[in-house]
PyMOL Python script that loads the backbone (N, CA, C, O; Angstrom):
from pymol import cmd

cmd.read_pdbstr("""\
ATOM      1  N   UNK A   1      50.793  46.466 238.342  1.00  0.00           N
ATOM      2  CA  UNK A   1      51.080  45.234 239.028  1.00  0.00           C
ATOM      3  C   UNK A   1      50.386  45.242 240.386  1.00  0.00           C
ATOM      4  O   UNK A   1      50.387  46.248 241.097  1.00  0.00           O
ATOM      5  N   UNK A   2      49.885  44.273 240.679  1.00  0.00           N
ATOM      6  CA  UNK A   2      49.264  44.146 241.925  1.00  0.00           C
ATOM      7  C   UNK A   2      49.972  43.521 243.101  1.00  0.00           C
ATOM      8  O   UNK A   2      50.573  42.446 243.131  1.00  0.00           O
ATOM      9  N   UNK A   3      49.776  44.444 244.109  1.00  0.00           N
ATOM     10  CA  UNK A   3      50.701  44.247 245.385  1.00  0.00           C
ATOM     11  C   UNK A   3      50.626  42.635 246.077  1.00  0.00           C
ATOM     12  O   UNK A   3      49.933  41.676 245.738  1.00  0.00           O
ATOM     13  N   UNK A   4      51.304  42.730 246.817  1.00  0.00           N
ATOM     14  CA  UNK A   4      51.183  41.019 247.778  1.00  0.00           C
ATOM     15  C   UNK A   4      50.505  41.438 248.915  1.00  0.00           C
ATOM     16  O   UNK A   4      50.639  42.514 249.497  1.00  0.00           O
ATOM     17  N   UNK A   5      49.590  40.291 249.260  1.00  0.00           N
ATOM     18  CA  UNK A   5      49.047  40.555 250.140  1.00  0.00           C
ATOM     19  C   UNK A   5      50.545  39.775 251.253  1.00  0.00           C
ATOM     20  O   UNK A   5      51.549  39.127 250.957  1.00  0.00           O
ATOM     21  N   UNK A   6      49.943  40.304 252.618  1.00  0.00           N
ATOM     22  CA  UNK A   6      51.323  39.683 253.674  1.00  0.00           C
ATOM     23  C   UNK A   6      50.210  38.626 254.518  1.00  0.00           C
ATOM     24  O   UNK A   6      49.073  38.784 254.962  1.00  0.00           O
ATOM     25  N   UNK A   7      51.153  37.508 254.483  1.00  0.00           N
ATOM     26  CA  UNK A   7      50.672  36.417 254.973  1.00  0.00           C
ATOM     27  C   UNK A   7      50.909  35.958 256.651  1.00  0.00           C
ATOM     28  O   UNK A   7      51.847  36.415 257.304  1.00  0.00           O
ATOM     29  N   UNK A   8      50.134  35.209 257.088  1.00  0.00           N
ATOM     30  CA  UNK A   8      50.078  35.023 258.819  1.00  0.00           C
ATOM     31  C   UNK A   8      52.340  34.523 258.924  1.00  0.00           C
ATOM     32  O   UNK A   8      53.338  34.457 258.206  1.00  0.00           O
ATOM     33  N   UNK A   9      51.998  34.378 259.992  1.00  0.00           N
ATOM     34  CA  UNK A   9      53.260  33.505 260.420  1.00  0.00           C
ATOM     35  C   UNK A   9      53.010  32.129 260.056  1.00  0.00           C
ATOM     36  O   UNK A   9      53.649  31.481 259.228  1.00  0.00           O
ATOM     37  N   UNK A  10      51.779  31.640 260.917  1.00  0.00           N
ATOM     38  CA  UNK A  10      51.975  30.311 260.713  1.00  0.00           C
ATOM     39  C   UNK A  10      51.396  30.037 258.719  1.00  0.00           C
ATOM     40  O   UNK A  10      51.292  28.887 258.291  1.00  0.00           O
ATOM     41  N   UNK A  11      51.193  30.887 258.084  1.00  0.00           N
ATOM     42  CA  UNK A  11      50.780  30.614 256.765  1.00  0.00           C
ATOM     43  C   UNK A  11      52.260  30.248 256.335  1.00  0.00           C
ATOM     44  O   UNK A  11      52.557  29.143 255.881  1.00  0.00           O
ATOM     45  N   UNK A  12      53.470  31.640 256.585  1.00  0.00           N
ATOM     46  CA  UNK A  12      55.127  31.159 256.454  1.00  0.00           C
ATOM     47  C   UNK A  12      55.785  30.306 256.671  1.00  0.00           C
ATOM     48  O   UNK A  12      56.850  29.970 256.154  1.00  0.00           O
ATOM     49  N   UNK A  13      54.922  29.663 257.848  1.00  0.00           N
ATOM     50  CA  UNK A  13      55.433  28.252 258.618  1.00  0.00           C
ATOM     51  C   UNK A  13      55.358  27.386 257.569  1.00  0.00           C
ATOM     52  O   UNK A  13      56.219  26.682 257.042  1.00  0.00           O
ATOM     53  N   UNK A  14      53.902  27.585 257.285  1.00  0.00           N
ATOM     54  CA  UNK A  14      53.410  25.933 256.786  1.00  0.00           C
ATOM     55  C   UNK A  14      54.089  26.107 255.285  1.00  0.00           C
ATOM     56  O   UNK A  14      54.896  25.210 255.040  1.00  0.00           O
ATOM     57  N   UNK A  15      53.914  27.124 254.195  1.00  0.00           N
ATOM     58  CA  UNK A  15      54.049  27.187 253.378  1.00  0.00           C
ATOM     59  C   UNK A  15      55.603  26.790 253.081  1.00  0.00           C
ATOM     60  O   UNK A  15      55.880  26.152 252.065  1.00  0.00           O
ATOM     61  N   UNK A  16      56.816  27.279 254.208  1.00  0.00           N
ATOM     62  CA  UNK A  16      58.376  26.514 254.002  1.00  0.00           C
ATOM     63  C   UNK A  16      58.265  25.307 254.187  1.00  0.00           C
ATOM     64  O   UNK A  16      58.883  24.588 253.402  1.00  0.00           O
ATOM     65  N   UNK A  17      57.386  24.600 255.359  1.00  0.00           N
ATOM     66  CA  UNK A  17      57.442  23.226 255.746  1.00  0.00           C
ATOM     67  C   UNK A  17      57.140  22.927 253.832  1.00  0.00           C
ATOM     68  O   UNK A  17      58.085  22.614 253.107  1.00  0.00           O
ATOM     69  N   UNK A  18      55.944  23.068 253.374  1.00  0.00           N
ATOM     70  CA  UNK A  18      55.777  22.172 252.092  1.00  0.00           C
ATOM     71  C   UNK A  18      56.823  22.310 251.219  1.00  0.00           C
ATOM     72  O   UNK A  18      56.973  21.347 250.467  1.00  0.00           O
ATOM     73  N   UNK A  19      58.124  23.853 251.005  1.00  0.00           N
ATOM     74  CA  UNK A  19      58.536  23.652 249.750  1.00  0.00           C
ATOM     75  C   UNK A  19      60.010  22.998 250.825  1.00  0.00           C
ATOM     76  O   UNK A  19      60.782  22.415 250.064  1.00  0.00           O
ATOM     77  N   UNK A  20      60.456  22.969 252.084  1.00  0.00           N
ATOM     78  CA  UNK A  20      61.767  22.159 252.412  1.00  0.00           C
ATOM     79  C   UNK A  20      60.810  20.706 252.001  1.00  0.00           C
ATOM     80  O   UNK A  20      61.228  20.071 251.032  1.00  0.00           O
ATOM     81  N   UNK A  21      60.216  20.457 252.336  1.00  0.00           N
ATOM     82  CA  UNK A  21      60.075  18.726 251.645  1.00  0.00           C
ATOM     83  C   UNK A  21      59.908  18.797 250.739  1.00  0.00           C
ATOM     84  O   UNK A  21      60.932  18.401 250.183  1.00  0.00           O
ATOM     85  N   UNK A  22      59.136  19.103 249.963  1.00  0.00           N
ATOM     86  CA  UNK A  22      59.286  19.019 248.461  1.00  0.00           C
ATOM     87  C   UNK A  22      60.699  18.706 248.002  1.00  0.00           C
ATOM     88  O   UNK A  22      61.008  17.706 247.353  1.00  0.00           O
ATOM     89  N   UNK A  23      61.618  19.769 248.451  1.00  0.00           N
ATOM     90  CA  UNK A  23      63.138  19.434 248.223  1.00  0.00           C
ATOM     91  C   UNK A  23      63.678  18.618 248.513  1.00  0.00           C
ATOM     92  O   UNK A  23      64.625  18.137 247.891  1.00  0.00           O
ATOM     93  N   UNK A  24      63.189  18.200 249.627  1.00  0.00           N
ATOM     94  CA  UNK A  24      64.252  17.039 250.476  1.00  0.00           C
ATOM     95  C   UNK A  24      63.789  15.517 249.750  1.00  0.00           C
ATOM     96  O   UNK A  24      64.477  14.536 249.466  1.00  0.00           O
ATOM     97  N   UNK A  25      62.056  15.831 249.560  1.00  0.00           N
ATOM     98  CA  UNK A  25      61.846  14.145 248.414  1.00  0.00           C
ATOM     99  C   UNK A  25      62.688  14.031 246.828  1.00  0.00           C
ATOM    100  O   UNK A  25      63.035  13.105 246.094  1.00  0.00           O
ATOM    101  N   UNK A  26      62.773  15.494 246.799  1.00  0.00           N
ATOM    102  CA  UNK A  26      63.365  15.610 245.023  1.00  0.00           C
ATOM    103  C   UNK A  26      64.601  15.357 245.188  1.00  0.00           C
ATOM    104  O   UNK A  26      65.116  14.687 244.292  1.00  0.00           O
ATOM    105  N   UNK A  27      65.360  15.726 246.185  1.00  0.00           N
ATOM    106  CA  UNK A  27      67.180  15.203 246.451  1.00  0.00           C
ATOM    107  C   UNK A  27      67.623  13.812 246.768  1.00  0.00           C
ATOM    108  O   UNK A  27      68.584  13.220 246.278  1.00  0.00           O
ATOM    109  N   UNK A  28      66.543  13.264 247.907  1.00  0.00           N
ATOM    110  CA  UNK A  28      67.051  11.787 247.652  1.00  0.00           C
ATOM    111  C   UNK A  28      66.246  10.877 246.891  1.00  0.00           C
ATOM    112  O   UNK A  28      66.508   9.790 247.406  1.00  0.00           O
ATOM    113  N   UNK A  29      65.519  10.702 246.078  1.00  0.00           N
ATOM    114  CA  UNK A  29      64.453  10.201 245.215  1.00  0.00           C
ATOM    115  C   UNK A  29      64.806  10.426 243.606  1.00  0.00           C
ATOM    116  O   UNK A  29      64.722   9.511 242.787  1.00  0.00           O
ATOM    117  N   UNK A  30      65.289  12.028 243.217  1.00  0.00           N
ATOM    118  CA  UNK A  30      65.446  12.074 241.548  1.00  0.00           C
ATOM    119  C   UNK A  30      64.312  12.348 241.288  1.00  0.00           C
ATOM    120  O   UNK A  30      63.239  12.296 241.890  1.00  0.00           O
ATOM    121  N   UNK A  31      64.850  12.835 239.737  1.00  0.00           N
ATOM    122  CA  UNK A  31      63.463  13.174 239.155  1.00  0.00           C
ATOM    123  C   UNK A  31      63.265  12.000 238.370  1.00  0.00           C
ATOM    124  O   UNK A  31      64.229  11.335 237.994  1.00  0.00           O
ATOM    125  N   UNK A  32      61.708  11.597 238.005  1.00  0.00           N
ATOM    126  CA  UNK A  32      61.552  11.117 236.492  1.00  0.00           C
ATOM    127  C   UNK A  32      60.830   9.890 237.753  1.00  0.00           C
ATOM    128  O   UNK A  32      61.536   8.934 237.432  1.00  0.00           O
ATOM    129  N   UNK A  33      60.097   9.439 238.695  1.00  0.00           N
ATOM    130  CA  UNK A  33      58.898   9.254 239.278  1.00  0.00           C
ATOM    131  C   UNK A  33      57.982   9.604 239.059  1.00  0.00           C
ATOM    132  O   UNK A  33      57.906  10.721 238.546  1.00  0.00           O
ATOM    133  N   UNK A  34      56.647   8.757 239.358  1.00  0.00           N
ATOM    134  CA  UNK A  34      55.271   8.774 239.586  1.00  0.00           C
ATOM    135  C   UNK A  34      55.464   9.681 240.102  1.00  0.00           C
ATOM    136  O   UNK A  34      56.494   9.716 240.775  1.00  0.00           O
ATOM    137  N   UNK A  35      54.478  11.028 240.058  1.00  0.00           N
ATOM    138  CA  UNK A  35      53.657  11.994 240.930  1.00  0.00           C
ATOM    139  C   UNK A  35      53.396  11.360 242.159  1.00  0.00           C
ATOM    140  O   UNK A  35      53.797  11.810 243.233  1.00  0.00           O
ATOM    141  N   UNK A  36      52.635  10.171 242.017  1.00  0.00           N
ATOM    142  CA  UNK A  36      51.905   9.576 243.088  1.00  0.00           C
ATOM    143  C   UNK A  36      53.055   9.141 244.026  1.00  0.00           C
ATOM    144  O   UNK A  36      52.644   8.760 245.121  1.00  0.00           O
ATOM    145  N   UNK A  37      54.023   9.116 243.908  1.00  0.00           N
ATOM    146  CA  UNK A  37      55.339   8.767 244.624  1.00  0.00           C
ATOM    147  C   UNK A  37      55.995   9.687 244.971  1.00  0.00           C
ATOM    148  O   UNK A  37      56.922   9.235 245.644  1.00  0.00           O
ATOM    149  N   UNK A  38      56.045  10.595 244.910  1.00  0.00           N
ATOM    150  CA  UNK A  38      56.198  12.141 244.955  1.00  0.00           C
ATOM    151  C   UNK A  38      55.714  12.618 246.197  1.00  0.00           C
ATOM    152  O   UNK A  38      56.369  12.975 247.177  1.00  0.00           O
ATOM    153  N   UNK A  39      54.516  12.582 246.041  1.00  0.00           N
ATOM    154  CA  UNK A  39      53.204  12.798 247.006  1.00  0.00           C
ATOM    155  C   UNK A  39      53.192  12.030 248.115  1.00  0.00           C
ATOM    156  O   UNK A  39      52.763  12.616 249.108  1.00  0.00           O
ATOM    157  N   UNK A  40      53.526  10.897 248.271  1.00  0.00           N
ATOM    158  CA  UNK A  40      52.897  10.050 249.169  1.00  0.00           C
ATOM    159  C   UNK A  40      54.019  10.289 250.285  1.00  0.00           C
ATOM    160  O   UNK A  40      53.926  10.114 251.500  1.00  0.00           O
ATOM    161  N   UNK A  41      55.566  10.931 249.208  1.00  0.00           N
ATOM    162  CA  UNK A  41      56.814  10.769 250.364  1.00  0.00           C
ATOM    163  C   UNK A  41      56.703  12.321 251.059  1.00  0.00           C
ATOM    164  O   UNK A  41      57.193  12.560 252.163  1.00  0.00           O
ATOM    165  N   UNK A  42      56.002  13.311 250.265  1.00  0.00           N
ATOM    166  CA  UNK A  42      55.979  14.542 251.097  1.00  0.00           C
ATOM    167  C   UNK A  42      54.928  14.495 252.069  1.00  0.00           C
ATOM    168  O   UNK A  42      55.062  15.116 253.124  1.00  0.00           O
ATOM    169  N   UNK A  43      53.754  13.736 251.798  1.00  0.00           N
ATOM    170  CA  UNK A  43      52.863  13.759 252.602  1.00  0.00           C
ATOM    171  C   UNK A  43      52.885  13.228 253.680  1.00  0.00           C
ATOM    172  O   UNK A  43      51.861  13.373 254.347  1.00  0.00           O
ATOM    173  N   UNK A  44      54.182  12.299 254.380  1.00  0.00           N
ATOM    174  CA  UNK A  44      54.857  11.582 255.031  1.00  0.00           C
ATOM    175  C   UNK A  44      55.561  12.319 256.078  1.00  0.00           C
ATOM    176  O   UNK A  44      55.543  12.309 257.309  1.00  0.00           O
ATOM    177  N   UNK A  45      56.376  13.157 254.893  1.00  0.00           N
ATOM    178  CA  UNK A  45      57.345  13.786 256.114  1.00  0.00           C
ATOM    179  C   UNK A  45      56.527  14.826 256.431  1.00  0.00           C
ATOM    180  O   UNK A  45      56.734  15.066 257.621  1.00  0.00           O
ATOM    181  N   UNK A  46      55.635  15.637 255.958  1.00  0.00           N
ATOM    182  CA  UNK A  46      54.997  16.863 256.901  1.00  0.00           C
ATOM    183  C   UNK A  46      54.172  16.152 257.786  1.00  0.00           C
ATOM    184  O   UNK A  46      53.943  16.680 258.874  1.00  0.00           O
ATOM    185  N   UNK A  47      53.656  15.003 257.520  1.00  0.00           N
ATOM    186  CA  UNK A  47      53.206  14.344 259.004  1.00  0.00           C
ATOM    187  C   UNK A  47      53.754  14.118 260.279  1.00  0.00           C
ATOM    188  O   UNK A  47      53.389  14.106 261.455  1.00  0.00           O
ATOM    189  N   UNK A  48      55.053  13.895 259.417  1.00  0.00           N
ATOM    190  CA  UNK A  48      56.277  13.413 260.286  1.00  0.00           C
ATOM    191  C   UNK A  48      56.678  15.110 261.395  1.00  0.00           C
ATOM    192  O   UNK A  48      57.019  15.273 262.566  1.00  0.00           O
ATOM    193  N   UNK A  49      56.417  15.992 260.315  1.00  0.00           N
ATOM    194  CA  UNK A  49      57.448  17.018 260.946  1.00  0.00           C
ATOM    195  C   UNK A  49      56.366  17.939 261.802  1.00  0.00           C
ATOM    196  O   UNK A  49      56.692  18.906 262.491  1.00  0.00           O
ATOM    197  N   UNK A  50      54.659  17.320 261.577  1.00  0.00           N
ATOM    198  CA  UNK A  50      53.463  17.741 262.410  1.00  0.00           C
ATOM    199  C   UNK A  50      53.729  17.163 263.786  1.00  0.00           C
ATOM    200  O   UNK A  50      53.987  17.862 264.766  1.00  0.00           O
ATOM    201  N   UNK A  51      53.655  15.973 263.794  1.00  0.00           N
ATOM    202  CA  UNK A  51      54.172  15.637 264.915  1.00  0.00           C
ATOM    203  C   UNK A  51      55.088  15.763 265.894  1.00  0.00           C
ATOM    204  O   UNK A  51      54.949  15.444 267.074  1.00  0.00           O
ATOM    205  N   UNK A  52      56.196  16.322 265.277  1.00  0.00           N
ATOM    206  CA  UNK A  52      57.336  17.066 265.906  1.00  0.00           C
ATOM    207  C   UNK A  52      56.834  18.363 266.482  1.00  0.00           C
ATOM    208  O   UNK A  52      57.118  18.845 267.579  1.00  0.00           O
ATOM    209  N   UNK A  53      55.796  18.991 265.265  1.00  0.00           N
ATOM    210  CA  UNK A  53      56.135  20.380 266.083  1.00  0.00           C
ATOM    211  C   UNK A  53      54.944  20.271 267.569  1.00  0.00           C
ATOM    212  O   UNK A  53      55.228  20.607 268.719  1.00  0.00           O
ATOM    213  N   UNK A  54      53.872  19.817 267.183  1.00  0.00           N
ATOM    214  CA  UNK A  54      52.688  19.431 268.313  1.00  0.00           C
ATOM    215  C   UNK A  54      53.191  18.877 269.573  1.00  0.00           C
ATOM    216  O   UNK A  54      52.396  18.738 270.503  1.00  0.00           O
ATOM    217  N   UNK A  55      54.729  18.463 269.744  1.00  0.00           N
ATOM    218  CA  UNK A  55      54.983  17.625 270.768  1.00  0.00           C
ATOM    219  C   UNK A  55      56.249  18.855 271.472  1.00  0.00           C
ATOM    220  O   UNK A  55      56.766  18.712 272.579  1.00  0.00           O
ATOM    221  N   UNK A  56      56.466  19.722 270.760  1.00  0.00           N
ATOM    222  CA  UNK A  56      57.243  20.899 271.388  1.00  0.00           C
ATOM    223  C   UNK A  56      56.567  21.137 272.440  1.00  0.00           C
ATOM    224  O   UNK A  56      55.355  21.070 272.233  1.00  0.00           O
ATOM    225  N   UNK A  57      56.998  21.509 273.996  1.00  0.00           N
ATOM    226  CA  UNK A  57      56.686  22.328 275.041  1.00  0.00           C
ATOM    227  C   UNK A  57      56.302  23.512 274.528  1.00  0.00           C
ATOM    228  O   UNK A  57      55.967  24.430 275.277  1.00  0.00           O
TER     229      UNK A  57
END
""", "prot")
cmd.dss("prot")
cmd.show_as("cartoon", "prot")
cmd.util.cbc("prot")
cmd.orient("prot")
């Protein structure tokens, strides 16, 4: 079996930011949507939550 490589911080960052939204579109949305509807609402909130973090002191 081949080992894991260990990833940056901000790779940990970004990589939870995508799977907490992912979750958070699949909890209030349901399943059984367009992909494309899927997508458009995660791609939303990590914009949303880019902006948050860029505006931290």
């Amino acid at each position: 079996m081949k080992p894991y490589e260990t990833i940056s911080d901000e790779e940990e960052i970004i990589g939870k930011a995508v799977v907490n939204a992912a979750y958070k579109v699949h909890k209030e949305l349901d399943p059984g949507l367009l992909e494309k509807i899927y997508e458009t609402f995660i791609t939303n909130i990590l914009g949303f939550w880019q902006c948050y973090w860029f505006q931290k002191p």
